[in-house]
C-alpha positions in Angstrom: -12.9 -4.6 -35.5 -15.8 -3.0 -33.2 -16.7 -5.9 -31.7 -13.1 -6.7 -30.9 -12.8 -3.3 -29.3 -16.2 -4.2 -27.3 -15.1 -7.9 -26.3 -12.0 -6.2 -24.6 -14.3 -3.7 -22.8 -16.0 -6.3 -21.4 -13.4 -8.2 -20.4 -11.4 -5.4 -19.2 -14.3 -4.1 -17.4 -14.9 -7.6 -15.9 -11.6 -8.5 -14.5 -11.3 -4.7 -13.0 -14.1 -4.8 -11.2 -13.5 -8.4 -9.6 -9.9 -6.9 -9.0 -11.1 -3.9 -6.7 -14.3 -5.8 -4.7 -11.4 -8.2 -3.6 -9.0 -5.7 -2.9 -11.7 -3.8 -0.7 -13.8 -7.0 0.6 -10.3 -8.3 1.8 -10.4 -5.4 4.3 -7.4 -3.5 2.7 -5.4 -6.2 3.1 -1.6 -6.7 2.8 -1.7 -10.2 2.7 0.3 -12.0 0.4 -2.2 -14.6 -1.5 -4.8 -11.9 -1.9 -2.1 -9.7 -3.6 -0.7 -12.8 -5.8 -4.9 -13.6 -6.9 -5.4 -10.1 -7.5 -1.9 -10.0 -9.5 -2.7 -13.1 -11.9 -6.0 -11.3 -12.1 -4.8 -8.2 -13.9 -1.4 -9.7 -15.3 -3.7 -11.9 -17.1 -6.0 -9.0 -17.9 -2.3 -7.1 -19.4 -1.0 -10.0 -21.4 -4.6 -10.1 -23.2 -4.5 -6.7 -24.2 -1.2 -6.7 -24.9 -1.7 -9.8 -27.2 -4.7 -8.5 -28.8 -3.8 -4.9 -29.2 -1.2 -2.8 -30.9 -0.4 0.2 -29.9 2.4 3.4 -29.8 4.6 4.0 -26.9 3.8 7.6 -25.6 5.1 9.9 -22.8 2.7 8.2 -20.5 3.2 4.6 -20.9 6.7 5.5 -20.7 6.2 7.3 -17.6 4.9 4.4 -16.2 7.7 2.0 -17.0 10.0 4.2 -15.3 8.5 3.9 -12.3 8.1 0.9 -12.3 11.8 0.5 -13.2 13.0 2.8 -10.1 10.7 0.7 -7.5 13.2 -2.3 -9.1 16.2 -1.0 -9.0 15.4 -0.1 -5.1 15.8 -3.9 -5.0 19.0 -4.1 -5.8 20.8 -3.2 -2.5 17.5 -3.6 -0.3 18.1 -5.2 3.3 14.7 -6.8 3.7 14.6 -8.2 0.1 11.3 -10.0 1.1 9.0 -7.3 1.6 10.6 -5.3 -1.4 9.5 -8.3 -3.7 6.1 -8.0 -2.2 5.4 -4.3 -2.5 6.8 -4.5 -6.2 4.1 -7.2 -6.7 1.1 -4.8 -5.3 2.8 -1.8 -7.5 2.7 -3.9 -10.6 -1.0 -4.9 -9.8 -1.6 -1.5 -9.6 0.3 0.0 -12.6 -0.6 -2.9 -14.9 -4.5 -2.1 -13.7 -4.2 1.7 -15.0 -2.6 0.5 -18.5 -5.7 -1.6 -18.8 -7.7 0.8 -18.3 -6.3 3.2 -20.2 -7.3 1.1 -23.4 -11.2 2.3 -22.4 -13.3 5.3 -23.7 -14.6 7.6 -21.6 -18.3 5.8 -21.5 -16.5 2.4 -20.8 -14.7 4.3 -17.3 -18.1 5.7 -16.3 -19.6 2.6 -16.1 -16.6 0.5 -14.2 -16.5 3.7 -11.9 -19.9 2.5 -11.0 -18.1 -0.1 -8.8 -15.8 1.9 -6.9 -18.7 4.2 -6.4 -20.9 1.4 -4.9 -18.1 0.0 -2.6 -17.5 3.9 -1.1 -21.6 3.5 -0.8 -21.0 0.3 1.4 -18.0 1.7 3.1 -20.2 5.1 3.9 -23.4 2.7 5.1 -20.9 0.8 7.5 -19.1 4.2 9.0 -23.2 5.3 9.7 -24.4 1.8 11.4 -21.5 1.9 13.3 -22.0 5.2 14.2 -25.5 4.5 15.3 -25.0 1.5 17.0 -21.9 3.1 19.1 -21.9 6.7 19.2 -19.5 7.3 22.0 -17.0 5.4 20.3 -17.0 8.3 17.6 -16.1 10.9 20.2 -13.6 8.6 22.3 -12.5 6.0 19.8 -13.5 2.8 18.5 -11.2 0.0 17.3 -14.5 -1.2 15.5 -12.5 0.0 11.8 -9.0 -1.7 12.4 -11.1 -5.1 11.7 -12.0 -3.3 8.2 -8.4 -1.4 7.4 -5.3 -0.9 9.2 -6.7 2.9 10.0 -9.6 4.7 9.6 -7.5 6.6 7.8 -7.3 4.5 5.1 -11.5 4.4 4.5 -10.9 7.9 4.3 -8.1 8.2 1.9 -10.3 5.9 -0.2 -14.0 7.8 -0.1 -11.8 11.0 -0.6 -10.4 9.2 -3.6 -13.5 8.2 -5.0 -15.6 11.1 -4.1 -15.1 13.4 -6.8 -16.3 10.6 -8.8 -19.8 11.1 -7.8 -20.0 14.6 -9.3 -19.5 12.4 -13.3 -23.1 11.0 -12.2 -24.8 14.1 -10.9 -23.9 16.3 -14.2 -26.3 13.8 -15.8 -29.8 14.5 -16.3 -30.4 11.0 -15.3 -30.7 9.9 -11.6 -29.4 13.4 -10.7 -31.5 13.7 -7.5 -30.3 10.1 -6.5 -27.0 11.0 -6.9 -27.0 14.1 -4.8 -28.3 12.6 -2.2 -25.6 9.8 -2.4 -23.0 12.4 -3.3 -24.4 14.3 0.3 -24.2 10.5 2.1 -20.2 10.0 1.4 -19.7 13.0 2.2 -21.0 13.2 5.9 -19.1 9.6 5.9 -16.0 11.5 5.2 -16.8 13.1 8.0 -17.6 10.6 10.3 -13.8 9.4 10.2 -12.5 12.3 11.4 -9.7 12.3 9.4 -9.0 16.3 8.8 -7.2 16.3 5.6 -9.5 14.1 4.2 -12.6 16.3 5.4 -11.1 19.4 4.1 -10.2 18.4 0.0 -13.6 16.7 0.1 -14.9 20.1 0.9 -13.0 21.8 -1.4 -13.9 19.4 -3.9 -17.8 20.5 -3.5 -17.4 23.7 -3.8 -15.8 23.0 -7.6 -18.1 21.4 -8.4 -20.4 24.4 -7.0 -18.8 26.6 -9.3 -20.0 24.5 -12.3 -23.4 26.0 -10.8 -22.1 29.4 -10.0 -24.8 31.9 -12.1 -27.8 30.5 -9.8 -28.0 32.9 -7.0 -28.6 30.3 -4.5 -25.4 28.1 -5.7 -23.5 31.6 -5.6 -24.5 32.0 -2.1 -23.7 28.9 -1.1 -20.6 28.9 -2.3 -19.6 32.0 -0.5 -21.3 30.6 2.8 -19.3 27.4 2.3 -15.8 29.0 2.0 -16.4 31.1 4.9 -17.1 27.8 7.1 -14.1 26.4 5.4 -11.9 29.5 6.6 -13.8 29.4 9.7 -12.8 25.7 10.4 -8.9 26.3 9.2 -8.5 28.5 12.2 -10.5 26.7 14.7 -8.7 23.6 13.8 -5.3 25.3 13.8 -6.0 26.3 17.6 -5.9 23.5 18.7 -3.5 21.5 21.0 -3.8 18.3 19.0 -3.0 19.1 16.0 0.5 20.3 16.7 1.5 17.7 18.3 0.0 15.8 15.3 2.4 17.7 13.2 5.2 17.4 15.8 5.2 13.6 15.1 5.0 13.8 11.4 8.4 15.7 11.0 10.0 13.5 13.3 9.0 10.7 11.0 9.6 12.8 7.8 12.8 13.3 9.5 13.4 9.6 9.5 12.9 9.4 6.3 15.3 12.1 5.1 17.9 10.2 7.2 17.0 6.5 5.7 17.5 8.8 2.2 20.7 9.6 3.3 22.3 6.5 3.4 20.6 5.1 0.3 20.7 8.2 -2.2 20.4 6.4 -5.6 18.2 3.7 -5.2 16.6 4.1 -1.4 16.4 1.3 0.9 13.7 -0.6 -1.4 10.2 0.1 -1.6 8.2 -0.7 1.1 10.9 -1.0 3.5 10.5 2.4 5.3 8.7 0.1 7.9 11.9 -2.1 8.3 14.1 1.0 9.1 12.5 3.4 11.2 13.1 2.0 14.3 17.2 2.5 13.6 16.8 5.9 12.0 14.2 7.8 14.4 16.1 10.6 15.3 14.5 10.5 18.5 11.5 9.0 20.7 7.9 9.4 18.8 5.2 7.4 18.2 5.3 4.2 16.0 4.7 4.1 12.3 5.0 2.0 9.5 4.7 4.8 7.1 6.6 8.5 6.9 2.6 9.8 6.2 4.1 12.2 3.1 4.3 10.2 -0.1 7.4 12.2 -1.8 9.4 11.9 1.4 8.7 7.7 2.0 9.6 7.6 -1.9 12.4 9.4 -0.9 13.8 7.1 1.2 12.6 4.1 -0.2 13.2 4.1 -3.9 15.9 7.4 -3.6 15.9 9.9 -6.0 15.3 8.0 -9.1 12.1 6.8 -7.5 10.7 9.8 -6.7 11.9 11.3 -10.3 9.8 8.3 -11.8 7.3 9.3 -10.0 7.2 13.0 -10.3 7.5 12.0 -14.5 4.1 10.2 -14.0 2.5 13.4 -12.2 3.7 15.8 -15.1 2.5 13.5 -17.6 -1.0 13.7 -16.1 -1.2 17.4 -15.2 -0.1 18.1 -18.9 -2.7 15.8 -20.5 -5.3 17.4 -18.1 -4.3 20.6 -19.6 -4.6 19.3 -23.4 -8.7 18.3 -22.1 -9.0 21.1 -21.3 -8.3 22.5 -24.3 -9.5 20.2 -26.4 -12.8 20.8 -24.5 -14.8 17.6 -25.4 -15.7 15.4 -21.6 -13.9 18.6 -20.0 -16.7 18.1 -16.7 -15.0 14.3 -16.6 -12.0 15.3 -16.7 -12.3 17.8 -14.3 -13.2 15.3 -11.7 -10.6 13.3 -12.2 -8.0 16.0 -11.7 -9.4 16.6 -8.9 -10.0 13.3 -7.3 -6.2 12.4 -8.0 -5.1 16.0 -6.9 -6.9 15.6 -3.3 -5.4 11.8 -2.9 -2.3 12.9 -3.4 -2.1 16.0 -1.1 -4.1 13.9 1.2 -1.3 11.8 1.1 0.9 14.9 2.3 0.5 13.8 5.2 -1.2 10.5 5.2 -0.3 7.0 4.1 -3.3 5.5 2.0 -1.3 5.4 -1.0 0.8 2.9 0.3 -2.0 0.7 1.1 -2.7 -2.2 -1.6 -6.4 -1.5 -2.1 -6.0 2.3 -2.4 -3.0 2.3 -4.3 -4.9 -0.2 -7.1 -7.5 2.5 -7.4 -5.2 5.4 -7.2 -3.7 4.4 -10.8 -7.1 3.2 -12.2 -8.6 6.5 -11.7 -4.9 8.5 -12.6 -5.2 6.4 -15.9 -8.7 7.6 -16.8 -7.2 10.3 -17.8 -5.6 8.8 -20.6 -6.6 7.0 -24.0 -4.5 4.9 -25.9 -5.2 4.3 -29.4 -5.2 0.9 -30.8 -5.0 -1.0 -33.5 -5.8 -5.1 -34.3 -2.9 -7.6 -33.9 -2.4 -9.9 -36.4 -1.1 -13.8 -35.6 -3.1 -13.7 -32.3 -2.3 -17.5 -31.9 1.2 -17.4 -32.2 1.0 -14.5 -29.7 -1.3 -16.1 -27.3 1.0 -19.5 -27.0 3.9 -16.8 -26.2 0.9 -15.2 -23.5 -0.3 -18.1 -22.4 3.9 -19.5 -21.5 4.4 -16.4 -19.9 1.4 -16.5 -17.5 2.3 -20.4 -16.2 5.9 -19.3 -15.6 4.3 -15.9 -13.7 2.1 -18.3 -11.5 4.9 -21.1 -11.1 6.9 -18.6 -9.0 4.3 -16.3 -7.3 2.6 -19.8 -6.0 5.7 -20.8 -4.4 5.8 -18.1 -1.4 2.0 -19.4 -0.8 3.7 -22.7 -1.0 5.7 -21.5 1.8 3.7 -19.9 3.8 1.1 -23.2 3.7 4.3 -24.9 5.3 5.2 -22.0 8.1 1.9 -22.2 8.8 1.9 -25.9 9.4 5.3 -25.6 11.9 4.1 -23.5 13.8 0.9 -25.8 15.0 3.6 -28.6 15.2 6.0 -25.9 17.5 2.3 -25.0 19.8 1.9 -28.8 20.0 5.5 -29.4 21.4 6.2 -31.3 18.2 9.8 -29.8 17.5 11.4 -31.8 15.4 8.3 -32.0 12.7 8.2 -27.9 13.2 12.0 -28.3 11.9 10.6 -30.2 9.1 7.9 -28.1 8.4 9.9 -24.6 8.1 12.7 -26.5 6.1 10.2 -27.0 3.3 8.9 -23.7 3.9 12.7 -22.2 3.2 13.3 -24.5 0.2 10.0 -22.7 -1.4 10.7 -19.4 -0.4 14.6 -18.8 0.5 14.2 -14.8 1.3 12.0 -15.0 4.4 13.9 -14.4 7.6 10.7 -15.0 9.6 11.1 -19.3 9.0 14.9 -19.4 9.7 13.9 -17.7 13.2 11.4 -20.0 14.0 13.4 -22.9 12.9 16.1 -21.8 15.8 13.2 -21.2 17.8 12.3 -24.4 17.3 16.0 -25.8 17.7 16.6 -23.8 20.9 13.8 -25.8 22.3 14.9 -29.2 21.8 18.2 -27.9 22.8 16.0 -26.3 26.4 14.8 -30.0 26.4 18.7 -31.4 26.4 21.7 -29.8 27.3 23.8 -32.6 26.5 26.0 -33.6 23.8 23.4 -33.6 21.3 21.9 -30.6 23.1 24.8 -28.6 21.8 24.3 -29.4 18.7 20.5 -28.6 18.7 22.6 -25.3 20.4 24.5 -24.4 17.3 21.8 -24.8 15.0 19.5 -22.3 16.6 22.7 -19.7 16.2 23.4 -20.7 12.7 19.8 -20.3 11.4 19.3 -17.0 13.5 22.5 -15.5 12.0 20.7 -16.3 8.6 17.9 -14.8 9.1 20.2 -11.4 10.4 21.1 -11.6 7.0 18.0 -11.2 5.5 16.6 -8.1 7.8 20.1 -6.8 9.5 18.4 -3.9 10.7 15.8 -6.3 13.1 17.0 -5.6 16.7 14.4 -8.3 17.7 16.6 -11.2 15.7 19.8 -9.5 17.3 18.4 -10.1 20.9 16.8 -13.4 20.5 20.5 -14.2 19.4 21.9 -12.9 21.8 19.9 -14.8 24.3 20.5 -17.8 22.5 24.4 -17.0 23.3 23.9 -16.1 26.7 21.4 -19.1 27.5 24.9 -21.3 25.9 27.3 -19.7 28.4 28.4 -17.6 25.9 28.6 -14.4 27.0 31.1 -12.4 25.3 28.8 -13.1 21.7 26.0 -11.8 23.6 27.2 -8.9 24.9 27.8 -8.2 20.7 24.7 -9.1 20.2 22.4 -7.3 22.4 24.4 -4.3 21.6 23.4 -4.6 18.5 19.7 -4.3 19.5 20.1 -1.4 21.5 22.1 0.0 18.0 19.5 -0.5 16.0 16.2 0.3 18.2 18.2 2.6 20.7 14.5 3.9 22.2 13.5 0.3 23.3 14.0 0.2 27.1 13.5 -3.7 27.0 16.8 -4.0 25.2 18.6 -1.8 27.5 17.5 -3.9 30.4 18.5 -6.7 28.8 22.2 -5.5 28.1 22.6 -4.9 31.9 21.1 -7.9 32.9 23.5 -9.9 30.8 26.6 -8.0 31.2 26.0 -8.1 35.2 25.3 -12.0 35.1 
């Protein structure tokens, strides 16, 4: 029985760890194949335990299949059904990694947080080279970090996440000089990104762990000095010009979101499709985003109010089991950390949106599920089980591999369309649609691709090459309705037929549903004055 419970640690511990170095290494990345590898990573990882393991259902694994049921059901009447089905998958990465490690002690999730900790290391040691190499770039900006992460936001929502982490290793008598320093390093590369909110929990995070400290005089007067530099800073910061407008933006865009919610009360819009919609909903002219940068309001709109009820179960569950550590007293320090690592990311993400991202969102739950422990107990018939397993996993892979499947295909049309080879493109995006039916993105460039042949012949067959372009654009309307872009290339496709009247409808359309873009209001004029 112990070494079964050991031979899962290490192969919990194993596949973890590979999980988040790819997660990270792939520079935060939303891509689709790294999200499927890392998914058959820790799906294969679930079905193990799950096969080897008995165990009872309690508040929190049921916490966590309600969330994940909500982010479903926001499937169900989802426009943009594509990039709902991918955001699930990362989620279920995510969730299916914090059950896993749930099933670990609290020695096995000190040393897997040794991984984490040594990627915020790396992370920290790039921000400083950089820094070094290009100073100016830190005081006027340097688009160095969107080759590592969308933002540099994001590396901060991630060291912020993991630097609370540090303090589990300096509490121990070993390496604790080490560990200071390194705990000092992250820190100052926290503040290198100049990401406020991020800057300020991380402070407040070091002066807890001060108060661990707080009958040595000179930790008692540190403390005090450090609070009065953290007041100090509040009031400089909130002085400034830039930060309102900061603010300004963000309840414009929280805004947005409260408006997507309003039209999709139940079940939102579908999760990750806040990005599809804000262009229609933007109450009025602000800056671009792909997130509403407040967690509880992008939930909101995205998964309604059964997502953000799912959710909010999950954050009770944790704050009451943190509560029951406490008083149970035993790894309290642990704990402690924990709490407030999770606490920091998710005010952070107040208003921020490294939550949303793949990478931090994986880690997020990991380090919410240390928190837990979940008893366990032998199964018996592990053959019979692992046939069932093993079935389940080839079907799991059988579909996920077919979007890569398509994609390999787009990918291939479009060096046919560049060459000028159009009717191979055709073929090319056809087999990418027969693998992957929900992506609106290869029924575009299949009309693309007829409206060229049809650029190349405006005869008989011409308009034939004509009507396919319009019927394969209207399909791909149906997939994202709220794209203005797919409504104007139709409509240019109508108006470039003599067909102005279904223009005219079209490009309205556009300037309906991304009313602050001037390039479709000078394309409304120009057509309706040809």
């Amino acid at each position: 029985m112990l070494q079964i419970k050991k031979s899962n640690s290490i192969i919990t511990a194993f596949i973890l760890s590979v999980a988040m170095v790819v997660s990270i290494l792939s520079k935060f990345s939303f891509v689709f194949p790294i999200q499927i590898v890392i998914f058959l990573l820790v799906f294969s990882l679930f079905i193990y335990l799950v096969n080897t393991n008995k165990f009872k259902i309690d508040l929190y694994i049921t916490a966590l299949i309600v969330f994940f049921i909500t982010t479903c059901l926001s499937y169900i009447n989802a426009d943009f059904k594509l990039n709902v089905r991918d955001y699930i998958i990362i989620l279920s990465s995510a969730l299916m990694a914090g059950f896993s490690f749930s099933f670990l002690s609290v020695e096995w999730k000190k040393k897997i947080f040794i991984v984490p900790i040594f990627i915020a290391l790396w992370l920290s040691m790039i921000l400083f080279i950089r820094f070094l190499i290009n100073p100016q770039g830190f005081f006027y900006g340097d688009n160095f970090y969107e080759t590592m992460a969308l933002n540099i936001n994001v590396i901060a929502g991630f060291l912020a996440l993991i630097y609370p982490l540090f303090f589990i290793y300096v509490k121990n008598k070993q390496n604790k000089k080490a560990f200071i320093a390194l705990t000092i390093f992250v820190l100052i590369a926290i503040f290198l990104t100049k990401c406020r909110i991020a800057i300020l929990l991380s402070y407040i995070s070091t002066i807890i762990f001060l108060f661990e400290y707080r009958k040595n005089k000179i930790i008692k007067a540190l403390i005090v000095l450090s609070i009065v530099l953290l007041v100090c800073s509040i009031v400089y910061v909130s002085s400034l010009k830039s930060s309102f407008n900061s603010i300004g933006d963000r309840f414009v865009w929280w805004k947005t979101a409260y408006l997507i919610f309003k039209e999709n009360v139940i079940f939102g819009c579908g999760f990750g499709n806040y990005m599809v919609l804000f262009k229609t909903f933007r109450p009025e002219l602000v800056v671009n985003t792909l997130f509403a940068h407040n967690i509880f309001m992008q939930l909101l709109a995205e998964t309604g109010i059964v997502g953000v009820l799912g959710f909010s179960v999950l954050l009770v569950s944790f704050y009451m089991k943190f509560i029951k550590r406490m008083k149970e007293g035993e790894n309290s320090f642990f704990y402690i950390c924990i709490a407030t690592s999770i606490t920091s990311f998710i005010i952070i993400n107040l208003v921020d949106y490294s939550f949303f991202v793949p990478a931090n969102m994986l880690m997020f739950f990991i380090v919410f599920s240390s928190m837990f422990y979940i008893e366990t107990e032998q199964r018996k018939n592990l053959k019979v089980n692992l046939y069932i397993c093993l079935l389940i996993f080839v079907i799991a892979v059988f579909f996920l591999s077919k979007p890569i499947i398509a994609n390999n295909y787009y990918k291939k049309g479009i060096d046919s369309y560049v060459s000028g080879y159009y009717k191979l493109s055709i073929e090319e995006f056809e087999k990418a649609i027969n693998y992957d039916k929900k992506n609106p993105e290869y029924y575009a460039q299949i009309s693309r691709a007829y409206f060229a042949l049809y650029h190349n012949n405006r005869g008989e067959q011409g308009q034939i090459y004509a009507d396919n372009s319009i019927r394969y654009l209207k399909q791909a309307i149906d997939l994202n309705k709220y794209s203005a872009q797919l409504k104007e290339s139709l409509a240019a496709v109508y108006w470039n037929n003599d067909k102005k009247e279904e223009a005219l409808k079209y490009i309205q359309e556009a300037v309906k549903y991304d009313k602050y873009n001037p390039y479709y209001e000078e394309e409304y004029y120009k057509i309706k004055n040809s």
